[in-house]
C-alpha positions, 0 to 999 in steps of 0.5 A: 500500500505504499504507492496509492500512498506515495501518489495520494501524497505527491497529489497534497504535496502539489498544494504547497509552493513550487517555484517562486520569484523573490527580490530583497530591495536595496537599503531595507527597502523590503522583499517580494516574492511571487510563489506558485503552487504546483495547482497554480502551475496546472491551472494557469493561477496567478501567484501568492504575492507576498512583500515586506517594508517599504515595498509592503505598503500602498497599493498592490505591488504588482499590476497582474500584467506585471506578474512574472509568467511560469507558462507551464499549463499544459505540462503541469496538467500532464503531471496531474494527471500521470499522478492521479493515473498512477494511484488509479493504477496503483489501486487496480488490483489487476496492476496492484500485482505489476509493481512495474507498472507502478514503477514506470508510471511513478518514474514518468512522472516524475521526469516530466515534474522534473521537465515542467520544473525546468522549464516553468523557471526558465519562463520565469527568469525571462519573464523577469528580465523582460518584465524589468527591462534592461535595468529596473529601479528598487529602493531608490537604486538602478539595478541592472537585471542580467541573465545571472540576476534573475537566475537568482531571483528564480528559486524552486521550492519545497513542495516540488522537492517532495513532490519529486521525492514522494514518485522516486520513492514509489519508483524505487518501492515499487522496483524493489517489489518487482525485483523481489517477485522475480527472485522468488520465481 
């Protein structure tokens, strides 16, 4: 019973954040941050946006046409929907006794997760930069936003990271109980 419990797992850990853009402004000025759950990704959501000092007070810190772009609907659905087919697979008691099954459906998975990830912070990063421009004005101070600087503003989060770990260990569960059912014929 551990992959419907890995898969149902891997289902509540897409509720927590996935990617964020987040930026500490010049001279205490204060943070933003713009985090995305995995849900988020799937549906095409907005972020949580969420500031601090200066940076926190008036008015919304970001227009929604200003808010950086994941672009990851449709691969994000995909895994969804692999995770919801591995429980339904993993539940079926024809493909309960075909743990490779449950291994391969995890392992997919988990590999497009992985490429979703990837992809959903590199449309960010480019977001930024081309939300910012060339250079962008915070706390009083010019910044300018390189390729490398918005690469550290783009950070993965832990509800992928468990996510992804929660399928490697169905993956690796189930395998181990392939490898043994073939050992014992």
């Amino acid at each position: 019973m551990v992959s419907p419990a890995g898969f149902v797992l891997a289902l509540l850990f897409f509720l927590l954040p996935f990617v964020a853009v987040s930026c500490d402004a010049p001279q205490g000025a204060g943070s933003i941050e713009a985090s995305y759950t995995g849900y988020d990704l799937a549906l095409g959501a907005g972020p949580t946006v969420t500031t601090s000092g200066e940076l926190s007070q008036g008015d919304e810190p970001f227009r929604p046409d200003e808010l950086p772009r994941p672009d990851v609907r449709v691969p994000a659905t995909i895994v969804l929907v692999l995770i919801t087919a591995g429980l339904a697979a993993s539940l079926a008691p024809a493909l309960r006794s075909r743990p490779l099954v449950i291994a391969g459906g995890a392992t997919v998975s988990a590999l497009v997760l992985l490429g979703t990830e990837l992809l959903a912070r590199s449309n960010l990063k480019a977001s930024v930069q081309e939300l910012a421009g060339p250079s962008t004005r915070i706390g009083g101070e010019t910044l300018a936003v390189t390729d490398e600087v918005a690469g550290r503003l783009v950070e993965s989060r832990g509800g992928f990271w468990l996510t992804l770990g929660a399928l490697v260990l169905v993956a690796l569960w189930s395998l181990g109980l392939a490898v043994r059912g073939t050992a014992r014929k």
